[in-house]
C-alpha positions in Angstrom: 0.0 0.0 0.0 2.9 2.2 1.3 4.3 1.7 -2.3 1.4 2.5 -4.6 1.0 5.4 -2.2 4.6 6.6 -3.0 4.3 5.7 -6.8 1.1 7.8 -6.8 2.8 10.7 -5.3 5.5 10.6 -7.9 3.3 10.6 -10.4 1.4 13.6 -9.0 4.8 15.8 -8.8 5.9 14.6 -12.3 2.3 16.2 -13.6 2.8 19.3 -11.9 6.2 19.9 -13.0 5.3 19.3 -16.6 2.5 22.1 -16.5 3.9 25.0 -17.8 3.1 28.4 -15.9 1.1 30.5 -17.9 2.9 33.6 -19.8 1.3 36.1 -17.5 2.3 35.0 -14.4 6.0 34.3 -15.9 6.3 38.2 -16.7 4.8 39.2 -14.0 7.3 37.1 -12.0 10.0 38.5 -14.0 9.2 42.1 -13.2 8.4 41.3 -9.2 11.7 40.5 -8.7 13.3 42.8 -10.7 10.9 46.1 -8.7 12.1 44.2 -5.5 15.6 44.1 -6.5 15.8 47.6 -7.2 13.7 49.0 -4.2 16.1 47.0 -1.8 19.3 48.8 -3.5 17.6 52.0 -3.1 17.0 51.4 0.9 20.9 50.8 0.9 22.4 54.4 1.9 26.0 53.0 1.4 25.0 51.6 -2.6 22.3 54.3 -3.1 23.7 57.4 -1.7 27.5 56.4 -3.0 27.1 55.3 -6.6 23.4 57.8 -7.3 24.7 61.0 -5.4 28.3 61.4 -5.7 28.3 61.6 -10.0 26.3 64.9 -10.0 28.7 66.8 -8.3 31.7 65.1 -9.4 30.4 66.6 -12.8 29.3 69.9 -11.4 33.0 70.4 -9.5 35.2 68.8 -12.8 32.8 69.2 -16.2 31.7 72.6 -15.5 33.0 74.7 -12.7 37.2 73.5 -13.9 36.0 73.3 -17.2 34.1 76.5 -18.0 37.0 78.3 -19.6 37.7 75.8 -22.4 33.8 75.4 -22.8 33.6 79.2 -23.2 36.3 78.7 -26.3 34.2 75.4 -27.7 31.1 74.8 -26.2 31.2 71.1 -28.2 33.5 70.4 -24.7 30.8 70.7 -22.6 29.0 68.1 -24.6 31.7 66.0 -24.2 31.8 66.1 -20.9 28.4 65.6 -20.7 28.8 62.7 -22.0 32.0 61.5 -20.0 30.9 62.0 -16.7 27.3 60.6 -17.7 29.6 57.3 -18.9 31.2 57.2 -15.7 27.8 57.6 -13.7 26.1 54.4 -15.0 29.1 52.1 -14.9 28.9 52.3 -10.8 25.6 50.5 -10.3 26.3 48.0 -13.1 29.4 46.9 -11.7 29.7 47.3 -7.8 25.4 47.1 -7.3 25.3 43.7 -9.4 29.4 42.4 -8.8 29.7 43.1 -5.2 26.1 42.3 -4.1 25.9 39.0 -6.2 29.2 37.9 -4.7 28.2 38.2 -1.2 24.7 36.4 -2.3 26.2 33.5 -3.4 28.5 33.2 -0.8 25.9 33.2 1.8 23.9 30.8 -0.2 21.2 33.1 -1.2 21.3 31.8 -5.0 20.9 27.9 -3.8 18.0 29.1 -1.6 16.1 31.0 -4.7 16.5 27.6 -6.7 13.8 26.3 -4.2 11.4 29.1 -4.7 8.4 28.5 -7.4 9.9 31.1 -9.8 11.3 31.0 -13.3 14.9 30.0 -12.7 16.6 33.7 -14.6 14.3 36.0 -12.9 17.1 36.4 -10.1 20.0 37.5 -12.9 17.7 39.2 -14.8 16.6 41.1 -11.6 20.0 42.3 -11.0 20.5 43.8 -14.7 16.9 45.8 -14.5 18.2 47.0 -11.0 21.7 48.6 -13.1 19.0 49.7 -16.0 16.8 51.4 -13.3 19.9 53.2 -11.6 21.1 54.2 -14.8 17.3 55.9 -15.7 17.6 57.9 -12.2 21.1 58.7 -12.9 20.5 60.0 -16.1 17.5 61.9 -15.1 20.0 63.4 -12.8 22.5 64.2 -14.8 20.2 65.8 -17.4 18.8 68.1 -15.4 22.1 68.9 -13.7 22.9 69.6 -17.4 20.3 72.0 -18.4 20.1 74.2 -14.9 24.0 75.2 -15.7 24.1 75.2 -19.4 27.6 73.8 -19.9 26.4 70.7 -22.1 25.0 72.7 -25.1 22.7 70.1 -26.4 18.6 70.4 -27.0 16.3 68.0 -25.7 16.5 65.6 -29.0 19.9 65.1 -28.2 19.8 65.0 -24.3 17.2 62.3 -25.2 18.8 60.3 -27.1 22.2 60.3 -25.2 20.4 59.1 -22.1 18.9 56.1 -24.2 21.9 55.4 -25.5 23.7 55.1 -21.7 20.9 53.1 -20.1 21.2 50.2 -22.7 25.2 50.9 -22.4 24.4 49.9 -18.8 23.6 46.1 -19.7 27.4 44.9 -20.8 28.7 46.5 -17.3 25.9 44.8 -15.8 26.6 41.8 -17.4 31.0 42.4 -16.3 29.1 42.8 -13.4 27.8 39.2 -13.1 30.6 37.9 -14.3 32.9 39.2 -10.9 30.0 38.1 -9.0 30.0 34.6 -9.8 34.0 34.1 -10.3 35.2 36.2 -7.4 34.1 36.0 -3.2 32.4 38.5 -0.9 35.5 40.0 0.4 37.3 40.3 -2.9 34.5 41.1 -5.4 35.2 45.0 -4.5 38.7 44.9 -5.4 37.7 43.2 -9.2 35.0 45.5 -9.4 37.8 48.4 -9.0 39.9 46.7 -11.7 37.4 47.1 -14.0 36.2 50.3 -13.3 39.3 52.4 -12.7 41.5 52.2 -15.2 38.4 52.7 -17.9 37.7 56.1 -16.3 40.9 57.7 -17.1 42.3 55.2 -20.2 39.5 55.7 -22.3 39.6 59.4 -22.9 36.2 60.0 -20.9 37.1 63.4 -19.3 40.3 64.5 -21.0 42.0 63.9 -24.5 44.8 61.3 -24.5 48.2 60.9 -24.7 49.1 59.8 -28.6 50.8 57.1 -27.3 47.6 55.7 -25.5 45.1 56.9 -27.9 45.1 53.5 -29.8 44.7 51.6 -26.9 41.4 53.5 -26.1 39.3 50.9 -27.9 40.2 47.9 -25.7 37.5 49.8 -23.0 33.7 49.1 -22.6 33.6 52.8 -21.2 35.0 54.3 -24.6 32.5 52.4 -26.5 29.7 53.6 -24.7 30.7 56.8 -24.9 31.1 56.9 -28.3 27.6 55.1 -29.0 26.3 57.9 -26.6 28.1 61.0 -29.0 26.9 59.5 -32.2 23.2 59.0 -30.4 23.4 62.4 -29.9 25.1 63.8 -32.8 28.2 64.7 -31.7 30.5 63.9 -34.2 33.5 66.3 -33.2 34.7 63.7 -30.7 33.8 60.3 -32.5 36.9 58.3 -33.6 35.3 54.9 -34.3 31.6 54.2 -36.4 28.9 54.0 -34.3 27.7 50.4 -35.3 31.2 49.2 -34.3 31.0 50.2 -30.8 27.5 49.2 -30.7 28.8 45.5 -31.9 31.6 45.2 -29.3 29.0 46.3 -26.2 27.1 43.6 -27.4 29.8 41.2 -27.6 30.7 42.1 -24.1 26.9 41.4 -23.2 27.1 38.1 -24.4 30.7 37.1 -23.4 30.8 38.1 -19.8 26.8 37.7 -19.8 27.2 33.7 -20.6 30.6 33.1 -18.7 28.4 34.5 -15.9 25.2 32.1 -16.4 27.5 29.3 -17.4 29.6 29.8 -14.0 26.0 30.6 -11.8 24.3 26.8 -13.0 27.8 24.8 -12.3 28.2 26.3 -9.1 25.6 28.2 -8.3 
């Protein structure tokens, strides 16, 4: 009896795991997480207040106070710079919110615990790259109108438009670097990776200040130079372009994918 009882039961889980759930509820699970995600980063003064606050006036104190005399002799600086420090805003969230945070989650055993939870096995990852889109969005937002009260970026709304587009989908390679420190590195040293990456693109790929000719063709080997240069041809800046627009858009996705799947591929070996 005890046996058809336990053949019965098997048979009752093997049914419910084959009925798929329903598209509806699948979004909606996706976009749960994500909203949750990103409301519990907000509440985080040391993420929140660090990586949303400290980029305005960062660009108020180096893009326009230090820089309104060369602005005054070509205002297409001050679009530049725009753009820079806007590059440099959105790459915070996307690699210390998603690197650092999913480092210590998996170290605690956060991800094996999610795996028991009824709900679609990517909503967690995805989660974490909405949370760096989201940031980006605020940051932009930020930036913009940081922009338009000085009047040092000399762009209209068209373009101030479409440079912000441009930067929140630039946000999803970091994001994605940003999974890939969290699931290779630990708690304690996810911070240090997620400085590797993020320093030496600030001031190598010719964000803030022209380079050195000896370093100018090593420029390209940065995520951060490619999104800034898919943010000035968004916005039609074309003074400071050096590489077509649809070639920096192909290597930002190839970073998406690359450090995207590593990540995924490391996450379901290892959790």
């Amino acid at each position: 009896m005890s046996a058809l009882h336990g053949m019965t039961a098997a048979a009752l889980v093997d049914q419910q795991v084959a009925v798929p759930m329903r598209l509806g509820r699948v979004v909606r699970a996706y976009a749960q997480e994500a909203a949750y995600e990103a409301l519990r980063m907000l509440r985080a003064p040391a993420f929140s207040i660090g990586l949303l606050v400290v980029p305005i006036p960062v660009y108020l104190f180096f893009g326009v106070i230090l820089s309104a005399p060369a602005i005054a002799k070509n205002p297409g600086i001050g679009s530049y710079l725009f753009s820079g420090f806007s590059t440099f805003a959105i790459m915070g969230p996307a690699l210390f919110g998603v690197g650092c945070t999913l480092a210590l989650e998996r170290e605690a055993g956060l991800l094996k615990l999610k795996r028991a939870w009824p709900a679609p096995g990517g909503a967690y990852l995805i989660a974490k790259m909405a949370t760096a889109v989201v940031f980006a969005i605020l940051l932009m937002i930020l930036m913009v109108s940081t922009a338009v009260l000085t009047g040092k970026a000399n762009l209209t709304a068209a373009q101030f438009l479409a440079l912000s587009l441009a930067l929140i989908a630039a946000s999803v390679p970091f994001a994605a670097i940003g999974l890939f420190i969290g699931a290779y590195s630990s708690g304690s040293a996810a911070p240090a990776f997620a400085n590797i990456a993020y320093l030496p693109q600030l001031w190598l790929s010719g964000l803030f200040f022209p380079l050195p000719k000896f370093i100018e063709p090593w420029a390209v080997i940065w995520p951060a130079f490619h999104a800034n240069q898919v943010a000035l041809g968004a916005a039609g800046v074309r003074e400071f372009m050096f590489v077509p627009t649809l070639l920096s858009i192909g290597v930002l996705a190839g970073i998406t994918v690359l450090f995207g799947g590593l990540a995924i591929r490391r996450l379901a070996r290892h959790g």
